[in-house]
Residue frames as qw, qx, qy, qz and C-alpha x, y, z in Angstrom:
[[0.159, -0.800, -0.366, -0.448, 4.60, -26.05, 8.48],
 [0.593, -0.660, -0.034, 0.460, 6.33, -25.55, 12.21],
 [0.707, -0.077, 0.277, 0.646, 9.17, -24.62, 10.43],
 [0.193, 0.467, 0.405, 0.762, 8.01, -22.21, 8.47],
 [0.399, -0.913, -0.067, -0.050, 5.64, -20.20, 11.23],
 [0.458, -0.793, 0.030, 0.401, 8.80, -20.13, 13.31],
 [0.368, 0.091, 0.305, 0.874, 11.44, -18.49, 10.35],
 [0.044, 0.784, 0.379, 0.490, 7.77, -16.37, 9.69],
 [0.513, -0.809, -0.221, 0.182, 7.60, -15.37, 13.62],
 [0.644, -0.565, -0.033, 0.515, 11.46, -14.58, 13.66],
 [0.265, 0.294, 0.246, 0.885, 11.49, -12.16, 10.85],
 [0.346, -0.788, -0.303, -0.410, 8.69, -10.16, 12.60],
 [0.636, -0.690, -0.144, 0.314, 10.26, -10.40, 15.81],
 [0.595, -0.118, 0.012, 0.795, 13.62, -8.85, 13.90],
 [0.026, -0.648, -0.488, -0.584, 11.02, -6.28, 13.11],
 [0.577, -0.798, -0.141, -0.103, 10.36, -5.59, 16.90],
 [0.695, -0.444, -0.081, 0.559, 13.94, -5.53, 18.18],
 [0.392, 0.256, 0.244, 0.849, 15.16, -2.99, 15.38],
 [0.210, -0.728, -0.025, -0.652, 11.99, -0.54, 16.47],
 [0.559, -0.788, -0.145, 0.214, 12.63, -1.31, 20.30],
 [0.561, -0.048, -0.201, 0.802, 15.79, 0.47, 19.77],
 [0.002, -0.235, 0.051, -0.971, 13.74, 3.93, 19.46],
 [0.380, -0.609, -0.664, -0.208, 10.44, 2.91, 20.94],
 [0.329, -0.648, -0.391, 0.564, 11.09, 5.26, 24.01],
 [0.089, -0.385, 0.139, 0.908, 11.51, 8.18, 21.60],
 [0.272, -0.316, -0.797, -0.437, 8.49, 6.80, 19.83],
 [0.334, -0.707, -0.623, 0.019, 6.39, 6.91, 22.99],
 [0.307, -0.506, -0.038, 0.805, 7.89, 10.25, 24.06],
 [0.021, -0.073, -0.424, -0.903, 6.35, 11.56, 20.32],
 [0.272, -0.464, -0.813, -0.222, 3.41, 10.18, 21.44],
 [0.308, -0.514, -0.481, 0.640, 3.24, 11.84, 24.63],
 [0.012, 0.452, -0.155, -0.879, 3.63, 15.39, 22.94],
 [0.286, -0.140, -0.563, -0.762, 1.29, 14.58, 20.22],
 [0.313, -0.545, -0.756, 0.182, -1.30, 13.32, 22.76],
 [0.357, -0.505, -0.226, 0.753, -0.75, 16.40, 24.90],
 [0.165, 0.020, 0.530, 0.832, -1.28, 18.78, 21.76],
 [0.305, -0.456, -0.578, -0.604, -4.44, 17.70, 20.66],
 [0.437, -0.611, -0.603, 0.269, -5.99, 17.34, 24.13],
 [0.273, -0.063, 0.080, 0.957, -4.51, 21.02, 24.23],
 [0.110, -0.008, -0.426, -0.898, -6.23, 22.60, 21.31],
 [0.476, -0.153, -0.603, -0.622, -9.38, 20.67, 20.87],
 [0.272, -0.741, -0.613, 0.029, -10.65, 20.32, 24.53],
 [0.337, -0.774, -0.274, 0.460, -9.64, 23.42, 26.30],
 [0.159, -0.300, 0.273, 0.900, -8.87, 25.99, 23.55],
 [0.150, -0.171, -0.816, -0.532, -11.10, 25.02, 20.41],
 [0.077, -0.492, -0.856, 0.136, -14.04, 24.83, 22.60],
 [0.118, -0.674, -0.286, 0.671, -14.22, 28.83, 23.30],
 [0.086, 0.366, -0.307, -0.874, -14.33, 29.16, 19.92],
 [0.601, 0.071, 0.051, -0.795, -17.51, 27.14, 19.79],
 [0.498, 0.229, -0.779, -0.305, -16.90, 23.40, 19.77],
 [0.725, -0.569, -0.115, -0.369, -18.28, 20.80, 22.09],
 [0.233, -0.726, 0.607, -0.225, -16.30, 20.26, 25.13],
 [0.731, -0.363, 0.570, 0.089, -16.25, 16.33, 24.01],
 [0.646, 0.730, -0.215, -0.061, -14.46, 16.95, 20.67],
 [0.026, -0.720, 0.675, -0.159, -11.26, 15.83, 22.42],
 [0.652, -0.278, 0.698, -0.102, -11.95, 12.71, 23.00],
 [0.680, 0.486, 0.470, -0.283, -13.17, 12.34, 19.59],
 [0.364, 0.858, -0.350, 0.092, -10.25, 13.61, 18.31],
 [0.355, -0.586, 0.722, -0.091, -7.50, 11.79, 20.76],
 [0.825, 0.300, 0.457, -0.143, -9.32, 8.20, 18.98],
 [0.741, 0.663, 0.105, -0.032, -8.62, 9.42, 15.88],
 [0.239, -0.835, 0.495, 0.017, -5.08, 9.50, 16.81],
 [0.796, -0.126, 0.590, 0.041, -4.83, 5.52, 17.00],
 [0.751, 0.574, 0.322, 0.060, -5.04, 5.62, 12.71],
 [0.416, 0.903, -0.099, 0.029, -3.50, 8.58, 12.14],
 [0.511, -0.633, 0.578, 0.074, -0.33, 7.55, 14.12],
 [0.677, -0.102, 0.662, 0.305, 0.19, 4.56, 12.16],
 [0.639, 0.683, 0.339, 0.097, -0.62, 5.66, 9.36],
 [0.186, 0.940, -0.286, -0.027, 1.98, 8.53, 9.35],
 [0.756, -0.460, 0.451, 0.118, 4.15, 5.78, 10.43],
 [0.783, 0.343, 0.455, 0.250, 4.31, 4.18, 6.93],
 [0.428, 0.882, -0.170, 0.098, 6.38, 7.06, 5.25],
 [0.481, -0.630, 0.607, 0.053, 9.31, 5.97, 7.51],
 [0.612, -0.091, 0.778, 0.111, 9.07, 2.39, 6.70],
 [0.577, 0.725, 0.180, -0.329, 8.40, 3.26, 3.54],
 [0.020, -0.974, 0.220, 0.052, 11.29, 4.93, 3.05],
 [0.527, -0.460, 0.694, -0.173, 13.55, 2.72, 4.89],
 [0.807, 0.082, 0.584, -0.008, 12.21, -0.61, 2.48],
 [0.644, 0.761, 0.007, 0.086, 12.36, 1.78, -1.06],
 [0.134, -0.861, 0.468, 0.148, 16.34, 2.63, 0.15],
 [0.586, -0.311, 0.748, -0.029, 16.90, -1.00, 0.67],
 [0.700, 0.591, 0.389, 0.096, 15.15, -2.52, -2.58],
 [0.290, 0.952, -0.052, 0.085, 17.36, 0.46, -4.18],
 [0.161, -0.656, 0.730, -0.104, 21.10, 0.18, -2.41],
 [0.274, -0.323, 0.877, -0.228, 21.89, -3.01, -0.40],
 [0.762, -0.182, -0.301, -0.544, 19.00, -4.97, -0.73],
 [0.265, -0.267, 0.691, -0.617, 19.64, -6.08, 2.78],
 [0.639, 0.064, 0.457, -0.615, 16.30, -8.01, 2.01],
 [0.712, 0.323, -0.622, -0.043, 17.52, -10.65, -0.68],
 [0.157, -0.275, 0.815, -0.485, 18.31, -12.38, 2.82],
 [0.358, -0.052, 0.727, -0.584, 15.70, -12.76, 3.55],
 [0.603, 0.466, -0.461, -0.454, 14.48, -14.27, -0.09],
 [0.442, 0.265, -0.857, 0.006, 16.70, -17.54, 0.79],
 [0.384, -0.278, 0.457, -0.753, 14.97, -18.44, 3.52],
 [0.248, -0.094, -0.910, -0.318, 13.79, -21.70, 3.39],
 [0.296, 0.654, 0.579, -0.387, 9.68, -20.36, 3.07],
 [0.441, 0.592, 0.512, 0.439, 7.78, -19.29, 0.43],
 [0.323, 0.023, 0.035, 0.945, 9.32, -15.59, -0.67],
 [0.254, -0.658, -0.321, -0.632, 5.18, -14.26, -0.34],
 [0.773, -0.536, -0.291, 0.175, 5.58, -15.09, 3.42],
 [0.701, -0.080, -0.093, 0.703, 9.12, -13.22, 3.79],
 [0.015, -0.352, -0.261, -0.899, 7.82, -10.17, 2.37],
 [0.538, -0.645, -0.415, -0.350, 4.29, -10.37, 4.40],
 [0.745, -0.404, -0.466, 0.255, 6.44, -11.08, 7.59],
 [0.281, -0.090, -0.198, 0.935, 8.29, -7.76, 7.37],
 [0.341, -0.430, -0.291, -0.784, 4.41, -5.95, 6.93],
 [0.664, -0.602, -0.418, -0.151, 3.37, -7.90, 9.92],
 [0.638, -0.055, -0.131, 0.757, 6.96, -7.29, 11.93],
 [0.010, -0.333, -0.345, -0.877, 5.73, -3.34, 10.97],
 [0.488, -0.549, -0.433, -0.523, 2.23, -3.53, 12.39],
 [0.744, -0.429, -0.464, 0.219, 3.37, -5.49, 15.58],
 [0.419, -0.124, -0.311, 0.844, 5.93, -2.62, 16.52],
 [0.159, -0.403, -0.103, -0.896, 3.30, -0.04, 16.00],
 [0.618, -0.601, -0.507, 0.009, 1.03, -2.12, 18.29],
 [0.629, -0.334, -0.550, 0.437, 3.49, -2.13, 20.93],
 [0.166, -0.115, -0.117, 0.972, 3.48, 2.26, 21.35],
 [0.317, -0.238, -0.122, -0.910, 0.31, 3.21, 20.00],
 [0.606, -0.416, -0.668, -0.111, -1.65, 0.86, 22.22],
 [0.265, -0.414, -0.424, 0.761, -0.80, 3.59, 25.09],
 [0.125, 0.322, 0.059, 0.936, -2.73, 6.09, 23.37],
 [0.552, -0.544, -0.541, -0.327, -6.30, 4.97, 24.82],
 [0.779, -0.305, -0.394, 0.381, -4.67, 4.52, 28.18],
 [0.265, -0.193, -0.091, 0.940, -2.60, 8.36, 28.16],
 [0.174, -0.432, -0.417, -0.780, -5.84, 9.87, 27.03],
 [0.556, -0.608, -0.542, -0.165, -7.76, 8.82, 29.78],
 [0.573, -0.437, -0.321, 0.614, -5.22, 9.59, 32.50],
 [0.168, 0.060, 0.054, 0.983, -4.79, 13.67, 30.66],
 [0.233, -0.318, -0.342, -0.853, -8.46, 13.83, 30.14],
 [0.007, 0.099, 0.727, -0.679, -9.91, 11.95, 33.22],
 [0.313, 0.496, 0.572, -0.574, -13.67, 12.56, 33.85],
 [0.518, 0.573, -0.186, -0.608, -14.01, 14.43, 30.03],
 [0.300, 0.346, -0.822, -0.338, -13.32, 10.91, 28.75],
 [0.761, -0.126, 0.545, -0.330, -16.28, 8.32, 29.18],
 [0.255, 0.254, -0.909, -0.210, -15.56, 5.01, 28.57],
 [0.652, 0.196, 0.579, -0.448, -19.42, 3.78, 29.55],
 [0.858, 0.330, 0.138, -0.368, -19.46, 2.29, 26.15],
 [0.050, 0.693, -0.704, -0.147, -16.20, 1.10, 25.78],
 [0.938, 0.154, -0.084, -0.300, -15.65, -2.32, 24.24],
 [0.378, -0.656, 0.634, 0.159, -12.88, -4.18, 25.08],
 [0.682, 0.089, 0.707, 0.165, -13.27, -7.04, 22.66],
 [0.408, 0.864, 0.242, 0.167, -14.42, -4.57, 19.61],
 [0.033, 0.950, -0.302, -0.069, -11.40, -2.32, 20.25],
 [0.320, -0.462, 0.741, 0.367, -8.65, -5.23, 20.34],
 [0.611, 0.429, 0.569, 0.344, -10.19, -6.23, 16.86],
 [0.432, 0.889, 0.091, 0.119, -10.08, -2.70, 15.38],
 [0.185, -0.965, 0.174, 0.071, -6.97, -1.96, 16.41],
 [0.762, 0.041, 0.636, -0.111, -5.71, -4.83, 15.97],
 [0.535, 0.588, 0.598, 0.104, -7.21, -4.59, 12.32],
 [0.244, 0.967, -0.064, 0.045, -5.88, -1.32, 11.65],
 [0.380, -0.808, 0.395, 0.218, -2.49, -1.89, 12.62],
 [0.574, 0.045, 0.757, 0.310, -2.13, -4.88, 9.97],
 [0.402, 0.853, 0.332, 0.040, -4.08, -3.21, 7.55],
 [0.078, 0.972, -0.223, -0.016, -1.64, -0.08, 7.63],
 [0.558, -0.636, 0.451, 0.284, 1.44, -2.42, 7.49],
 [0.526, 0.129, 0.702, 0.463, 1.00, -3.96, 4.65],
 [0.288, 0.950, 0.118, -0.028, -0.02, -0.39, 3.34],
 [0.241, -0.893, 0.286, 0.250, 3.07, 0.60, 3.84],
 [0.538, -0.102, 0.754, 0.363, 4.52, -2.37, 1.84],
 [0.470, 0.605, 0.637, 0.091, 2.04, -1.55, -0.84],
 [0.043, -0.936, 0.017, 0.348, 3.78, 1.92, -1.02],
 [0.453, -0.548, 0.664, 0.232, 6.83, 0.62, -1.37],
 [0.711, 0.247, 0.640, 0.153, 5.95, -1.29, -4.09],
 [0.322, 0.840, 0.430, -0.080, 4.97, 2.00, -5.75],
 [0.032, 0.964, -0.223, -0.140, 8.36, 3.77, -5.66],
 [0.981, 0.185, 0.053, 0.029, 10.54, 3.31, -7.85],
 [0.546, 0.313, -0.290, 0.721, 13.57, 5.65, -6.50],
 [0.451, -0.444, -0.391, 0.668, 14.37, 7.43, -3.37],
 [0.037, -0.052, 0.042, 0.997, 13.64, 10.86, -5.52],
 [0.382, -0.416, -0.681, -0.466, 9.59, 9.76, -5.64],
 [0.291, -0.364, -0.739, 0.487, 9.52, 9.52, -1.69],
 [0.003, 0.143, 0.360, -0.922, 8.01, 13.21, -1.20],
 [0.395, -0.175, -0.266, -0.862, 4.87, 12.75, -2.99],
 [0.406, -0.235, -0.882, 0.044, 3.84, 10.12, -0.52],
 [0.088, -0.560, -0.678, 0.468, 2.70, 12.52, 1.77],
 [0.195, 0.303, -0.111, -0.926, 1.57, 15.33, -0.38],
 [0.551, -0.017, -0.543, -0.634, -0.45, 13.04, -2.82],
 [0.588, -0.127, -0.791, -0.114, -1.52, 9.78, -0.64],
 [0.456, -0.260, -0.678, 0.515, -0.67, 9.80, 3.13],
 [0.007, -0.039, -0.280, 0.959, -2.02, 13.68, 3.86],
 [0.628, -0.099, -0.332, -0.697, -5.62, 13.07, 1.43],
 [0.583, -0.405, -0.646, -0.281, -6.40, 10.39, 2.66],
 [0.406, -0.249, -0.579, 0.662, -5.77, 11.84, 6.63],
 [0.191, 0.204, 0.279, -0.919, -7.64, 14.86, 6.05],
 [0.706, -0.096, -0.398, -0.578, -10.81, 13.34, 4.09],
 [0.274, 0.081, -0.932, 0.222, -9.93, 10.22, 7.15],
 [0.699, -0.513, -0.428, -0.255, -12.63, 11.10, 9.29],
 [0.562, -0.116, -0.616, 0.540, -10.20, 12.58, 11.72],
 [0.156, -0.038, 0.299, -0.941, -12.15, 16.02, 12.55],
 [0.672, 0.106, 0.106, -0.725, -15.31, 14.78, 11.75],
 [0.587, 0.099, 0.804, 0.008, -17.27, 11.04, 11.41],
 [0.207, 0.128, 0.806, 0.540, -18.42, 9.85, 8.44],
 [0.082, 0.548, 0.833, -0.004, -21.96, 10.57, 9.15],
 [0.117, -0.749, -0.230, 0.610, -21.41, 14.02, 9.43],
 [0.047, 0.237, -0.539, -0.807, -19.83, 14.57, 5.89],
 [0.169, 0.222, 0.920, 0.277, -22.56, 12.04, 4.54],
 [0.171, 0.670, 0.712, -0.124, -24.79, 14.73, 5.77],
 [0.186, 0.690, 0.089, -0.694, -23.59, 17.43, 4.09],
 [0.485, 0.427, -0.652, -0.397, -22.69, 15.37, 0.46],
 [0.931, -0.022, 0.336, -0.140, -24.14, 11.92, -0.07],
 [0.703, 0.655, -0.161, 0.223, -21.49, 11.97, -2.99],
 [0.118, -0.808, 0.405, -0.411, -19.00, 13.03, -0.70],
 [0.778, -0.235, 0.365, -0.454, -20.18, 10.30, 1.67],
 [0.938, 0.279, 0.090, -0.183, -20.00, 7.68, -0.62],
 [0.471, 0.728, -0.419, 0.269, -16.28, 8.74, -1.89],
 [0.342, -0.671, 0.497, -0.430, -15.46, 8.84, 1.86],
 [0.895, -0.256, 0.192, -0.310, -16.31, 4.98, 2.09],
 [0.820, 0.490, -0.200, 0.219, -13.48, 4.02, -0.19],
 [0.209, 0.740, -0.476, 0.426, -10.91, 5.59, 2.19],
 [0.719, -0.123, -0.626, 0.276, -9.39, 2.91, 4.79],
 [0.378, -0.228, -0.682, 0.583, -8.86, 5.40, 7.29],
 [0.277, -0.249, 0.032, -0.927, -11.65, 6.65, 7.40],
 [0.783, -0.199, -0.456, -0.373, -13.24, 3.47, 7.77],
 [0.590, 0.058, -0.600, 0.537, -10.46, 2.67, 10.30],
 [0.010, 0.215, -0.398, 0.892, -11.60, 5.78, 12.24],
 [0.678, -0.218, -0.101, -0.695, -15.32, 5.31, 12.42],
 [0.787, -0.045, -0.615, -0.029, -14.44, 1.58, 13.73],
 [0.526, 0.070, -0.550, 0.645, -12.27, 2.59, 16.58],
 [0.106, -0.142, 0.323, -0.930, -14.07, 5.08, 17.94],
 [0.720, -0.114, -0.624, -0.280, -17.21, 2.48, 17.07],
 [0.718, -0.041, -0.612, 0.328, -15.18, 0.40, 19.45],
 [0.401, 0.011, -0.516, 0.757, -14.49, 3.10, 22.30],
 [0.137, 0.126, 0.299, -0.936, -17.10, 5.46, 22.40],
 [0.439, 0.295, 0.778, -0.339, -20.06, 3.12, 21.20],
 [0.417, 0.490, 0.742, 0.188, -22.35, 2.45, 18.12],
 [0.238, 0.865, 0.442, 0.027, -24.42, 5.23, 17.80],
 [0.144, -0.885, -0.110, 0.429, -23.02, 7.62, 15.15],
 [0.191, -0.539, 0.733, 0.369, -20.75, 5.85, 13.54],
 [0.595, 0.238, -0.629, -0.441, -20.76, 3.62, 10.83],
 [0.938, -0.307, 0.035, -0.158, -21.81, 0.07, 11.84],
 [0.398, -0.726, 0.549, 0.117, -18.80, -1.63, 13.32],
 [0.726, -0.009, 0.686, 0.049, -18.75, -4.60, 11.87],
 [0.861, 0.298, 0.378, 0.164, -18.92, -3.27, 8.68],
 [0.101, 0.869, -0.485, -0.003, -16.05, -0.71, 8.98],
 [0.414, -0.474, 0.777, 0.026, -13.67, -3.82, 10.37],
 [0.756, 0.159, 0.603, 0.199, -14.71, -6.09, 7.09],
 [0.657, 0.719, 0.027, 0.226, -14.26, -3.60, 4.41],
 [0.335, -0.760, 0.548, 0.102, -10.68, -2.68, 7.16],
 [0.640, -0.241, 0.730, 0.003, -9.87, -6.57, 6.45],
 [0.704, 0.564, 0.368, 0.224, -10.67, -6.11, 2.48],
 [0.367, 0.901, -0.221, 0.059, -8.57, -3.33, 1.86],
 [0.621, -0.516, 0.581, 0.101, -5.75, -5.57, 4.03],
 [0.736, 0.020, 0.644, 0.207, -6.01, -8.05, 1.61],
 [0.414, 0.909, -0.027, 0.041, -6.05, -5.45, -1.59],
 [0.047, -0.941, 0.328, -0.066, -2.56, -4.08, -0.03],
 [0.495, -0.465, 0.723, 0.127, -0.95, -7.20, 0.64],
 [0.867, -0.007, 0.477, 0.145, -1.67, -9.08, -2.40],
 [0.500, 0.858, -0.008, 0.113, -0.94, -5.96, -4.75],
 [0.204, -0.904, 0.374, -0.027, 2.21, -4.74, -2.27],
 [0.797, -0.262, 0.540, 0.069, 3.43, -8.52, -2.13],
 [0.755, 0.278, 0.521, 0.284, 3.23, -9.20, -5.46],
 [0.476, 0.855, -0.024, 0.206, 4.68, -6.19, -7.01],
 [0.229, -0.795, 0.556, -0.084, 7.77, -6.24, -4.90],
 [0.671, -0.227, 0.650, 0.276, 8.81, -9.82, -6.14],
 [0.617, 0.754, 0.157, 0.163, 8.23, -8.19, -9.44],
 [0.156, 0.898, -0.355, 0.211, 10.81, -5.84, -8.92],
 [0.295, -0.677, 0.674, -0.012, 12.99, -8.23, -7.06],
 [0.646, 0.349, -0.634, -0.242, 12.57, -11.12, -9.65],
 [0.167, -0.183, 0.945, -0.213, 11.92, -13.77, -7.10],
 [0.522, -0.156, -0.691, -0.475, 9.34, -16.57, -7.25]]
C-alpha cells in the first residue's frame, strides 16, 4: 500500500512540475481577469443600477469558473495524447492498479489549479479592500469547497476526455458543455434568485455542479444566508466527483483496453 500512494503521489506531483512551468503566466491571467471583473461589475455596472456589492459576488464566482475553463486545455492536451503518442500507456505499467494511474493524473490536474487559483480570494481583497467584507468568512468551510471544487472539476475534465473521440470534436466542448453550464452556473446570479423567478428553472439549476460549486464558495466566504445550504452544495459537489471519476475512469480504460 506505501508503494502504491508513493508511485500515486509522484504522478500528481509530475502533474505540478509540468504546470509550474507556466504557472507565472497562469497567475498573470489571473491578475487581468481579476482586474476586469472588479472593473465592470463594481465601479462601472453599478451606474447602470447594480448594487455596489455585486463585485464581490462576482470575483467568488471566479474560483469555479477559472477551473472550470481550465478543463478544455487539459482536455485537449489528454484527447491528443490518447490519439497520437499515448505518452500515457507509461503510465499503465506502473506497478498500481491502472484506475489509480488515470485518477492520479485528475488529481495531479486539480492540485495545479489549487496552487494559482487559491490567490484569487487573497487579490480580491487587496483590489477591492473595504468593498470586500470578510465578517463571515469561513476559513474551514472555504478550504473544503475549494478544495471540493478543484477535485471535482479535475476529474471533470477526465470525464471529458473520455467523451472525445478525435481532436476534430474538441470545439463543441465549450459551445455545448463548458459555456451552458457557466452561464446557467450561478455566476451572475445565486441560485435563489433564479429559483425565484422559475421553480422549474430552479430545480434544473440543481443538477449543474457549478452552480452548486458557486453557491458553496461564496456559502463559504460571504456566509449562509442566501445561498443554498452549504453542506448540501459540498455533498451533492462530492457526488457529482464520484459520477465523473467513475464514468471518466472507466471509459478511458475502455478506449485504452487496459484492466
Amino acid at each position: 500500500m506505501k508503494n502504491l500512494l508513493k508511485t500515486f503521489w509522484q504522478i500528481v506531483f509530475r502533474e505540478i512540475v509540468i504546470f509550474r512551468k507556466v504557472i507565472v503566466s497562469k497567475i498573470i491571467d489571473l491578475l487581468i481577469m481579476i482586474s476586469a471583473n472588479i472593473i465592470v461589475f463594481t465601479y462601472l455596472m453599478p451606474s447602470f443600477g447594480l448594487k455596489s456589492n455585486y463585485g464581490p459576488f462576482i470575483v467568488i464566482g471566479l474560483i469555479p469558473a477559472i477551473a472550470l475553463f481550465e478543463a478544455i486545455p487539459r482536455t485537449s492536451t489528454l484527447v491528443m495524447d490518447i490519439t497520437g503518442n499515448k505518452k500515457i500507456s507509461y503510465l499503465l505499467t506502473l506497478p498500481m492498479p491502472s484506475f489509480m494511474s488515470i485518477g492520479a493524473i485528475a488529481m495531479g490536474w486539480a492540485s495545479s489549479s489549487f496552487l494559482y487559483t487559491i490567490f484569487i480570494l487573497p487579490i480580491a481583497k487587496i483590489f477591492l479592500f473595504n468593498k470586500f467584507d470578510l465578517s463571515n468568512f469561513s476559513f474551514f468551510k472555504f478550504l473544503i469547497s475549494f478544495t471540493s471544487i478543484q477535485i471535482m472539476l479535475g476529474f471533470f475534465s477526465l470525464f471529458l476526455a473520455s467523451l472525445i473521440k478525435d481532436m476534430k470534436y474538441m470545439s463543441w466542448i465549450w459551445a455545448r458543455i463548458v459555456n451552458p453550464l457557466f452561464m446557467l452556473g450561478g455566476f451572475f446570479y445565486s441560485w435563489h434568485s433564479i429559483n425565484a423567478i422559475s421553480h422549474i428553472a430552479g430545480t434544473i439549476n440543481l443538477f449543474n455542479p457549478i452552480m452548486l460549486s458557486t453557491e458553496a464558495i461564496r456559502a463559504a466566504v460571504l456566509g449562509q444566508s442566501g445561498y443554498l445550504p452549504f453542506w448540501l452544495s459540498v455533498s451533492a459537489i462530492w457526488f457529482f466527483t464520484l459520477i465523473f471519476s467513475t464514468f471518466g475512469i472507466m471509459k478511458i480504460k475502455k478506449r485504452l483496453d487496459c484492466v
